[in-house]
VOTIMAR-116807 format. One record per residue: x negated, y, z negated of N, C-alpha, C, O in turn; chain. Coordinates in pm, 1 decimal. Layout:
<recs>
[[X,Y,Z],[X,Y,Z],[X,Y,Z],[X,Y,Z],'A']
...
</recs>
This chain:
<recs>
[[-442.7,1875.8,579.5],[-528.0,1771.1,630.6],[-473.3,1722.6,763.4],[-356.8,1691.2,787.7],'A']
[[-561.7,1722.0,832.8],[-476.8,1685.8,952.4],[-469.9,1518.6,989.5],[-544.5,1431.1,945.5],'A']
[[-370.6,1505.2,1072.6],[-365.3,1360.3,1067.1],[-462.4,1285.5,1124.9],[-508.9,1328.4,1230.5],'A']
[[-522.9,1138.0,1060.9],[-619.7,1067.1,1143.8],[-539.4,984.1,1255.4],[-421.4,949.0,1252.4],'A']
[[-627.5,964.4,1345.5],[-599.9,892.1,1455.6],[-553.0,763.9,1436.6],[-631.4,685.4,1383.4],'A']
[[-437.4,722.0,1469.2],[-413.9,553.1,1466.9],[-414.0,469.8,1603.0],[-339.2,515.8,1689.3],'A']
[[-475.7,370.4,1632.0],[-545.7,340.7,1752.2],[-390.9,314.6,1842.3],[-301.7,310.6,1757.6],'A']
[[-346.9,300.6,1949.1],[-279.4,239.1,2005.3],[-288.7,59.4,1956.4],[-211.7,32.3,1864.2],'A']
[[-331.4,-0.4,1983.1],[-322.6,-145.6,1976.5],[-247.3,-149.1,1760.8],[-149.8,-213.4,1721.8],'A']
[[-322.0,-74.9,1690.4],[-308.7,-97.4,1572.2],[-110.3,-15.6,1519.3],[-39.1,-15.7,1418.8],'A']
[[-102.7,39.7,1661.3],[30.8,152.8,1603.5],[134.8,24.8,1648.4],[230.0,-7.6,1577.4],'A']
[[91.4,-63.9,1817.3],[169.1,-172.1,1863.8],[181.9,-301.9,1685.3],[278.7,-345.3,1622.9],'A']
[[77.7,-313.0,1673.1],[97.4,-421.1,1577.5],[172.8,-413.1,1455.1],[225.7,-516.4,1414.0],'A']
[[190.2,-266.7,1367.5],[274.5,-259.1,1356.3],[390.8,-235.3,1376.3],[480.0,-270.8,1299.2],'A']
[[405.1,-186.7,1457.6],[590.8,-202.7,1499.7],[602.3,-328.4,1532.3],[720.1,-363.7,1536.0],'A']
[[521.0,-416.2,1559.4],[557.0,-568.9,1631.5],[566.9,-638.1,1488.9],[654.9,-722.1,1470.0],'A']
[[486.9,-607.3,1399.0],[529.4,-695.9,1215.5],[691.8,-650.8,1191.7],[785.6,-729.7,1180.3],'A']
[[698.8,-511.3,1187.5],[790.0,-514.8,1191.4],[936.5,-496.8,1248.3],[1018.8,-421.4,1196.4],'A']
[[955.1,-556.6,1335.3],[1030.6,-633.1,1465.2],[1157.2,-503.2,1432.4],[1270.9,-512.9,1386.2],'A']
[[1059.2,-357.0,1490.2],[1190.0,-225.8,1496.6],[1256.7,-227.4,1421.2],[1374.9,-200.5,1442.7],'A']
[[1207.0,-262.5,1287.6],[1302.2,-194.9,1192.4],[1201.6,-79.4,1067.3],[1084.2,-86.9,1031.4],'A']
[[1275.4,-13.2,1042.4],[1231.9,94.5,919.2],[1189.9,-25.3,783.9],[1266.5,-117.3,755.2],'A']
[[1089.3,-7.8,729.9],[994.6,-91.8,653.3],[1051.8,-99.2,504.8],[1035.9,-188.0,421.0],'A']
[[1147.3,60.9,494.2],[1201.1,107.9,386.6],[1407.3,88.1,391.2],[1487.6,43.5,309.2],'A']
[[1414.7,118.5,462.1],[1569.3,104.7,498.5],[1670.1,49.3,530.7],[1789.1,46.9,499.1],'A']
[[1575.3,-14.3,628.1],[1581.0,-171.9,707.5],[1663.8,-81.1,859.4],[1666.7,-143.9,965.2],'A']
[[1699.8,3.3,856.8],[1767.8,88.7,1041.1],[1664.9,54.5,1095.3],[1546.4,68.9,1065.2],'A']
[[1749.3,-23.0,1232.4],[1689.0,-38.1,1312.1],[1605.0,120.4,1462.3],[1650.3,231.4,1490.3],'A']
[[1521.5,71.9,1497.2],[1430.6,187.4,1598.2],[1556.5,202.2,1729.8],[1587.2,306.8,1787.1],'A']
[[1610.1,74.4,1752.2],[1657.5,96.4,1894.9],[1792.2,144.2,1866.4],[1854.1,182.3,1965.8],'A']
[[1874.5,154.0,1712.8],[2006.9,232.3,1721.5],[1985.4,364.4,1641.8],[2089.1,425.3,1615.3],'A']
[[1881.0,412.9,1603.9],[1831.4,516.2,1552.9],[1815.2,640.1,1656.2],[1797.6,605.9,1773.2],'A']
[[1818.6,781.2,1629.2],[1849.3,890.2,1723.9],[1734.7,967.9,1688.1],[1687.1,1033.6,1780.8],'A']
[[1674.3,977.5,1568.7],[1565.5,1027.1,1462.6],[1467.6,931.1,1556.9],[1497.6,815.3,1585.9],'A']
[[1347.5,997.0,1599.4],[1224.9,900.9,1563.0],[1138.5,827.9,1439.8],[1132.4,875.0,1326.2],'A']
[[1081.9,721.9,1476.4],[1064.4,657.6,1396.2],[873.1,676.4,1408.1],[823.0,716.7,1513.1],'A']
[[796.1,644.5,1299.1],[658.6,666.9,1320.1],[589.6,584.4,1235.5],[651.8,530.6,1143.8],'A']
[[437.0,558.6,1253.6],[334.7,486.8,1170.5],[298.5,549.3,996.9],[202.4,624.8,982.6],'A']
[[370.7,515.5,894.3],[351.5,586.0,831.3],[227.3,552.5,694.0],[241.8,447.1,632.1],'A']
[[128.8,632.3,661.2],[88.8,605.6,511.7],[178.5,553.9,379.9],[274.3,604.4,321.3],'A']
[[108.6,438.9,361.9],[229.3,360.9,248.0],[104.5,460.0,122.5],[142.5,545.9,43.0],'A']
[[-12.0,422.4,137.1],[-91.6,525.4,27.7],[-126.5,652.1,129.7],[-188.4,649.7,236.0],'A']
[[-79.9,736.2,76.9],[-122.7,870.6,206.3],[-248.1,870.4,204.9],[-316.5,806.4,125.1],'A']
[[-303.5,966.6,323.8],[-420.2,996.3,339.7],[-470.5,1101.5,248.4],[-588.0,1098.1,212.0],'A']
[[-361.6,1227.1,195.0],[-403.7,1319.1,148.3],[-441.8,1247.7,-8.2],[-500.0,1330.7,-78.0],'A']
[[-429.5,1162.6,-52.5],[-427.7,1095.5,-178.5],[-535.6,939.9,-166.7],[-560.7,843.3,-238.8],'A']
[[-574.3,989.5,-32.1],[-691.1,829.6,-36.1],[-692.9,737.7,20.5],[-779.5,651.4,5.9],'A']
[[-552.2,728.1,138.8],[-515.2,570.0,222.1],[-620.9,602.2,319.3],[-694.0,694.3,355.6],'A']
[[-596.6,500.8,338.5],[-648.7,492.2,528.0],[-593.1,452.4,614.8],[-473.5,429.6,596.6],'A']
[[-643.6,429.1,730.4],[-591.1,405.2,856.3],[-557.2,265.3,816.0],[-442.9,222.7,832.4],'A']
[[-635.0,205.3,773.4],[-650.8,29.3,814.0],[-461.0,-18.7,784.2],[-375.6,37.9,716.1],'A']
[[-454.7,-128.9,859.2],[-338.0,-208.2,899.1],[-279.6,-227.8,796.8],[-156.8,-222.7,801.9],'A']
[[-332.1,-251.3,694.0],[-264.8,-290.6,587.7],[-185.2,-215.9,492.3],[-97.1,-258.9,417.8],'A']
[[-244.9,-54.7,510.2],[-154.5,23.2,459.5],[-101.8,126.7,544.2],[-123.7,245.3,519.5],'A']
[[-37.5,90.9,636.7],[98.9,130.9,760.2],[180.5,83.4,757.1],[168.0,-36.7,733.1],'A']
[[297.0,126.7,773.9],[454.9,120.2,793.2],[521.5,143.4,896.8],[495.5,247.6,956.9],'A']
[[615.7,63.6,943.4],[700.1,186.3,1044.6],[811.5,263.7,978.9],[901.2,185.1,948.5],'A']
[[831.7,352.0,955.1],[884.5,418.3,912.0],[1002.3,548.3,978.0],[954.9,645.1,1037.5],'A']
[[1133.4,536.4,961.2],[1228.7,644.9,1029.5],[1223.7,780.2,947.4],[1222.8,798.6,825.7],'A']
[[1221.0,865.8,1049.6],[1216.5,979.5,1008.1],[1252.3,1045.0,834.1],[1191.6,1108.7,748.0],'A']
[[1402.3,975.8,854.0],[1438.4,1041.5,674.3],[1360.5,993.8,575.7],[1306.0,1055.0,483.9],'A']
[[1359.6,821.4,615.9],[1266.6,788.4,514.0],[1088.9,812.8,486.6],[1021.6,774.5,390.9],'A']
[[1045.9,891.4,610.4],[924.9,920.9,595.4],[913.5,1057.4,533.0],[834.3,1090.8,444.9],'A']
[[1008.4,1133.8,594.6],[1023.7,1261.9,508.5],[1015.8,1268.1,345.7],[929.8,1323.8,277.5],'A']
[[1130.4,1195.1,303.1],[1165.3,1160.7,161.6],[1043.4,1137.7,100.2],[1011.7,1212.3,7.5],'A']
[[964.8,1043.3,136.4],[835.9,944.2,31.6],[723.4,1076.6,59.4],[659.7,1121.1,-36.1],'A']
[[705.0,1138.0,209.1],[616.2,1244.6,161.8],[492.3,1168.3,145.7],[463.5,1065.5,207.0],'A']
[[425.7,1225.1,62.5],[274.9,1177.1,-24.2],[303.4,1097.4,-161.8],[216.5,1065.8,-243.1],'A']
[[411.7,1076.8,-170.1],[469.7,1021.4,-297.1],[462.1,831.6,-257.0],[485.8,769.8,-153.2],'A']
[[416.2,786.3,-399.6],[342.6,631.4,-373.2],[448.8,596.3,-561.3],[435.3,486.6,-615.6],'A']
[[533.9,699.5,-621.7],[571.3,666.6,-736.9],[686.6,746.8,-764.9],[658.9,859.9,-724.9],'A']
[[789.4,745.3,-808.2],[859.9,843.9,-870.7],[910.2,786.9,-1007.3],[891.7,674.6,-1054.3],'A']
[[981.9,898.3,-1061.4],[1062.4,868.7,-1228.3],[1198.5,770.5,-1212.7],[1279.7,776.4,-1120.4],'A']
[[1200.9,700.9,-1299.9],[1288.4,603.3,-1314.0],[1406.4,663.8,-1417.2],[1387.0,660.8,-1538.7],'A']
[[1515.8,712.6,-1367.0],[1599.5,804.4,-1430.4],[1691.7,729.0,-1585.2],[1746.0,779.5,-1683.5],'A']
[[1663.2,542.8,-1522.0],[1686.6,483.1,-1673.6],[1622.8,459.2,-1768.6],[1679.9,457.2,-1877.6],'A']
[[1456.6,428.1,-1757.9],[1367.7,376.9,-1846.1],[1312.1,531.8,-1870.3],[1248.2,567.8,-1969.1],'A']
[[1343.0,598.3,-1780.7],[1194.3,733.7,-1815.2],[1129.3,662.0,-1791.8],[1164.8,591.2,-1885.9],'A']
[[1026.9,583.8,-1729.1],[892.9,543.6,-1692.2],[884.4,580.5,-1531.1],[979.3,577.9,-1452.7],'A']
[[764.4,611.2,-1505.0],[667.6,619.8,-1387.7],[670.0,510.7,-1320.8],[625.3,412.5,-1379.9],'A']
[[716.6,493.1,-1192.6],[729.3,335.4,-1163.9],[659.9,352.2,-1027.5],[667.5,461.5,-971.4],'A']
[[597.0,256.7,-974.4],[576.2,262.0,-813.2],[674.1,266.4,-698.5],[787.3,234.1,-734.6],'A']
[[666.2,288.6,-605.4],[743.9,243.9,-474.8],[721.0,161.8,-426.2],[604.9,126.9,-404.7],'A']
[[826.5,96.9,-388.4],[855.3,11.4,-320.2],[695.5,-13.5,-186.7],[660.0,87.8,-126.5],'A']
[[620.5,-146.4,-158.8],[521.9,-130.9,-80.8],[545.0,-221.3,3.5],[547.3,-330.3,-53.5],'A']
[[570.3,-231.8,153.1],[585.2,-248.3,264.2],[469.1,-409.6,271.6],[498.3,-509.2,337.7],'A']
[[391.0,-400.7,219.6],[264.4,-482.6,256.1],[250.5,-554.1,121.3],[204.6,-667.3,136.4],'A']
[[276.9,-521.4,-8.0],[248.1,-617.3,-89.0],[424.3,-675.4,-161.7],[443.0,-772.8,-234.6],'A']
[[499.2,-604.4,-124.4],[683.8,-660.4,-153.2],[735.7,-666.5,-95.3],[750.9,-605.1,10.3],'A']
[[808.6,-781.0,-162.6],[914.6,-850.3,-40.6],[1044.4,-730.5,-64.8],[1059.5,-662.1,-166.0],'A']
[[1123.9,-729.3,50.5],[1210.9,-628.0,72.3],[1284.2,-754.3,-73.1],[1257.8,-766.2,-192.8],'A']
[[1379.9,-825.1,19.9],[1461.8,-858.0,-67.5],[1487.6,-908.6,-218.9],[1590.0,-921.0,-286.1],'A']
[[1358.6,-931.1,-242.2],[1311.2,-929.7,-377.6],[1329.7,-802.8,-478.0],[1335.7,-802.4,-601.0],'A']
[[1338.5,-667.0,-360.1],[1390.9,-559.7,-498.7],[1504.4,-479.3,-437.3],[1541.0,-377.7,-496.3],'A']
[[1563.4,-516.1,-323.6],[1668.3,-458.2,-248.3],[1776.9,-589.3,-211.4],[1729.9,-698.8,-180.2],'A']
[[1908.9,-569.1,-217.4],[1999.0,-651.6,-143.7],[2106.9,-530.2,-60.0],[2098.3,-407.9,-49.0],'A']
[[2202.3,-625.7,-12.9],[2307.4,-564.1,97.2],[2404.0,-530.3,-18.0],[2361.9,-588.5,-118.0],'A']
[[2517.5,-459.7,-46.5],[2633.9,-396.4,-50.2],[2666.1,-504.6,1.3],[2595.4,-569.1,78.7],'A']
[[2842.5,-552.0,-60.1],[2910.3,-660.7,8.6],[2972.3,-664.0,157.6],[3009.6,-759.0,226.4],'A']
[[2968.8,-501.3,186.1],[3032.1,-441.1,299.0],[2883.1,-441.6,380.8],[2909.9,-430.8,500.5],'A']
[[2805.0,-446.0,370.3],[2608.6,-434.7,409.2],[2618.3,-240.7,443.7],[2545.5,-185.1,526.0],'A']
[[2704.3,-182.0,374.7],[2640.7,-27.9,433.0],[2591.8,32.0,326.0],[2583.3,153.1,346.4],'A']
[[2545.5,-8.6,190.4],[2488.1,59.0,103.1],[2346.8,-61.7,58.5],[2352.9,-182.9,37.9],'A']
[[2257.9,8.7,56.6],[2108.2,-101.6,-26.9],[2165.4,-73.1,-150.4],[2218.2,31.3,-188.5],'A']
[[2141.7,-220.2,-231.1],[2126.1,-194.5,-384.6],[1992.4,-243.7,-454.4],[1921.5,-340.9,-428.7],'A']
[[1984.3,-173.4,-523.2],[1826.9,-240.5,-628.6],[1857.9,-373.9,-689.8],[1970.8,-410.7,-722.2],'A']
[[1763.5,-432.6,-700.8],[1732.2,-574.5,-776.0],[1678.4,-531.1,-941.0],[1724.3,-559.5,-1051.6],'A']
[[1555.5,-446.2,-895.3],[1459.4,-411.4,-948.1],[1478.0,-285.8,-994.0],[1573.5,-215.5,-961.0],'A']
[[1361.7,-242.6,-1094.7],[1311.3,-92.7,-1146.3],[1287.5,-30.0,-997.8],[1350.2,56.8,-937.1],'A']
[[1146.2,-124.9,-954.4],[1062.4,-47.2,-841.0],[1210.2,-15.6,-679.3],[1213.6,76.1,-597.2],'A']
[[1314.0,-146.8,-697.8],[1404.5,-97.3,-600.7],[1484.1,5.8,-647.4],[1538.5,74.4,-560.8],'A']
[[1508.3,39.0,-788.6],[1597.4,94.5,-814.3],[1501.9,270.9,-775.3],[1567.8,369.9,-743.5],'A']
[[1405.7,273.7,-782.6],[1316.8,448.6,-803.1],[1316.2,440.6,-633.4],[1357.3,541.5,-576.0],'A']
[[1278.6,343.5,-562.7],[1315.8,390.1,-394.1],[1401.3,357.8,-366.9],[1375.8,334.3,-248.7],'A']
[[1558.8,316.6,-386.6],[1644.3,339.8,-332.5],[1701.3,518.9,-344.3],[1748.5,592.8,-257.8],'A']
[[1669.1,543.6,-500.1],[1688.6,705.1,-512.4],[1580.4,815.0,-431.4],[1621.6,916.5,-375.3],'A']
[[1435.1,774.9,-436.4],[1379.7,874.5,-421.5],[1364.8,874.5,-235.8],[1341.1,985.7,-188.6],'A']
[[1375.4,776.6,-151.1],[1369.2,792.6,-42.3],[1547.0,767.8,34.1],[1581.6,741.3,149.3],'A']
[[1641.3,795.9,-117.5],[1819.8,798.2,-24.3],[1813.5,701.1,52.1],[1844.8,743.4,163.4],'A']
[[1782.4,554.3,58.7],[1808.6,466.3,88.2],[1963.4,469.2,153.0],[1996.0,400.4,249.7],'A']
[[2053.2,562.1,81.8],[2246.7,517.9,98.5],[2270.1,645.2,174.4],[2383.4,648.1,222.5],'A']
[[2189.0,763.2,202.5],[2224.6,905.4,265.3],[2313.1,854.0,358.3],[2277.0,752.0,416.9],'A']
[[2419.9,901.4,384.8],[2524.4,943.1,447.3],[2509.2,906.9,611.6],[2591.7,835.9,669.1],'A']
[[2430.7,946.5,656.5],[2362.6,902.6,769.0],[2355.4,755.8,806.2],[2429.1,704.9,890.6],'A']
[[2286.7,708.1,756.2],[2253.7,608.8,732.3],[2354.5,509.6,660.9],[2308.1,395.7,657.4],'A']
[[2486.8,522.2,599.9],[2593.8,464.0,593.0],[2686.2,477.8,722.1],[2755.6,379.3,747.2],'A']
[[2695.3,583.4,803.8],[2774.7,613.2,905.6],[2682.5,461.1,983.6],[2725.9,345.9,983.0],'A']
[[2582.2,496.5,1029.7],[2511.4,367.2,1102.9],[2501.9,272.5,1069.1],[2464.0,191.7,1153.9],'A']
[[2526.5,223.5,938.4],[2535.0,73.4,913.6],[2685.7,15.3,926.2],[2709.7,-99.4,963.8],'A']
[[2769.2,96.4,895.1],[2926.4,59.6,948.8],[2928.5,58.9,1065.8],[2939.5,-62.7,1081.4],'A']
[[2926.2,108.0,1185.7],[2866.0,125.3,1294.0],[2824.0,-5.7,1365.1],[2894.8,-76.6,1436.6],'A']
[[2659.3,-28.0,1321.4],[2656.7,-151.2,1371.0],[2713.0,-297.3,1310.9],[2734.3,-395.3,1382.3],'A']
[[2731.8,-293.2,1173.7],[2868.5,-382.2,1101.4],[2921.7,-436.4,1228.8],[2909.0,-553.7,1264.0],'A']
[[2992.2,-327.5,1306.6],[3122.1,-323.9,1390.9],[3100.4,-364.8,1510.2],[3197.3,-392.8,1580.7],'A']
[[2921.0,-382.2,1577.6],[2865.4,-446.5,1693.6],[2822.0,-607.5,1627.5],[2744.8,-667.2,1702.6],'A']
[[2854.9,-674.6,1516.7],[2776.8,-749.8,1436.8],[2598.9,-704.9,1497.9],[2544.7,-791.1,1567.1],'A']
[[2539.5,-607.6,1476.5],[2396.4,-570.7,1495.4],[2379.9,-575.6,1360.6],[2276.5,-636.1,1332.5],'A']
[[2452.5,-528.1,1246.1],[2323.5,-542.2,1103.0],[2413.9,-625.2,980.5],[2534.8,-634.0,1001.6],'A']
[[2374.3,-669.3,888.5],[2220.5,-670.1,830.9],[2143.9,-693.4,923.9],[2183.7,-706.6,1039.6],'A']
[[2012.1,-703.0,885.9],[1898.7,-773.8,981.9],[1888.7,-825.5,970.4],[1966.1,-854.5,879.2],'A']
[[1800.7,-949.8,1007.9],[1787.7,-1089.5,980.7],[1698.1,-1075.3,881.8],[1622.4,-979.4,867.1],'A']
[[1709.7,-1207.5,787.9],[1627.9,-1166.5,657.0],[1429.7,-1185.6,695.7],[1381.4,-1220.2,803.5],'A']
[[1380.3,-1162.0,612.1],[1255.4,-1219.3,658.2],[1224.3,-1332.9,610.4],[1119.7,-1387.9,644.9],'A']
</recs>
């Protein structure tokens, strides 16, 4: 399926909600080396749409990871759980900082199935949060 068009003004507004950071990860756009993009929180191939409300900004790994995927398995309950959604959850409500801030931890079921299924802690992405630790650049500011 090929991708639909997302308007300019509507691609600005989101990245401006969310003030350059990854929607899922919380890495920031301007210390990131990966591009970052407008992503389907419900894909298109599965029924989203364009409209504002279900877009993300999203960094590369973590857009890779989620894919067309809106759910994965919960490796403690065995249940089917949702992902984590950009537009209807609050980050910190199912994610917190590591005491050191370079690992996300779950609150939640739904934080606990996207911190695994989109590697929230990949290696990468720990190198860069120690990193900016060390500029005081992260955490981010909360919302």
């Amino acid at each position: 399926m090929a991708r639909a068009y997302i308007p300019v003004a509507v691609d600005r507004a989101v990245r401006e909600r969310a003030r350059g950071l990854c929607e899922y990860c919380r890495s920031p756009e301007d210390f990131n080396t990966d591009p970052f993009s407008i992503e389907h929180i419900y894909p298109l191939a599965r029924g989203g749409s364009n409209d504002e409300s279900n877009l993300a900004l999203s960094c590369l790994g973590c857009n890779l990871a989620k894919g067309v995927r809106i759910d994965a398995l919960d490796p403690v309950s065995g249940q089917r759980l949702p992902l984590f959604h950009p537009r209807r959850d609050q980050w910190r409500e199912h994610f917190q900082w590591s005491e050191n801030f370079q690992e996300v931890e779950a609150r939640t079921m739904v934080g606990r199935v996207t911190t695994l299924a989109l590697d929230l802690n990949r290696r990468k992405l720990q190198n860069l949060r120690r990193a900016l630790v060390s500029i005081e650049e992260h955490p981010p500011p909360e919302d």
